[in-house]
C-alpha positions, 0 to 999 in steps of 0.5 A, a space after each residue: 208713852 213718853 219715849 214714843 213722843 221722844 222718838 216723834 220729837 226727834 223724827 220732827 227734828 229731822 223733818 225741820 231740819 230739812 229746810 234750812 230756813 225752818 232750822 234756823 227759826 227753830 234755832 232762833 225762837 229755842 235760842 239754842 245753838 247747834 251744837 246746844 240743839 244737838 247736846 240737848 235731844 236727850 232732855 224732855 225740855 227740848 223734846 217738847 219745845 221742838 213739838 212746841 215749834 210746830 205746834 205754834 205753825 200750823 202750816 208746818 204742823 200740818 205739813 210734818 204730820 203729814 210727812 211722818 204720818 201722824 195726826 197734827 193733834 197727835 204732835 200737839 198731844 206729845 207736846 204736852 205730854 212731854 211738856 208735862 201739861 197732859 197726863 
């Protein structure tokens, strides 16, 4: 299960990184750089803060659940997996 919330994280990724304005209040509230971002997508730390990003937004929850096809209550439930606060 976990890898398909990993896969899900990073098709969220892409979907935030689409518009700049949103990128850069991922990369402002994660306090990651780029470049920080890009070396981290490995980690299940930064796989659950990129969920956690929409999870405190609910227009861009909303808005990705619906551009990736999945339940909004399907993103928050990869957060917390992934942040270890859900079995």
């Amino acid at each position: 299960m976990l890898e398909d919330d990993a896969a899900l994280a990073l098709n969220a990724l892409g979907w935030i990184l689409s518009d700049e304005p949103r990128a850069e209040r991922l990369l402002g509230l994660t306090g990651l750089a780029p470049d920080e971002l890009r070396a981290s997508l490995g980690e299940r730390a930064t796989l659950a803060a990129i969920l956690a990003f929409l999870t405190a937004h609910e227009n861009d929850l909303v808005a990705c659940a619906d551009a990736l096809q999945v339940p909004p209550a399907g993103i928050a439930a990869a957060a917390q997996r992934l942040e270890g606060t859900h079995a």
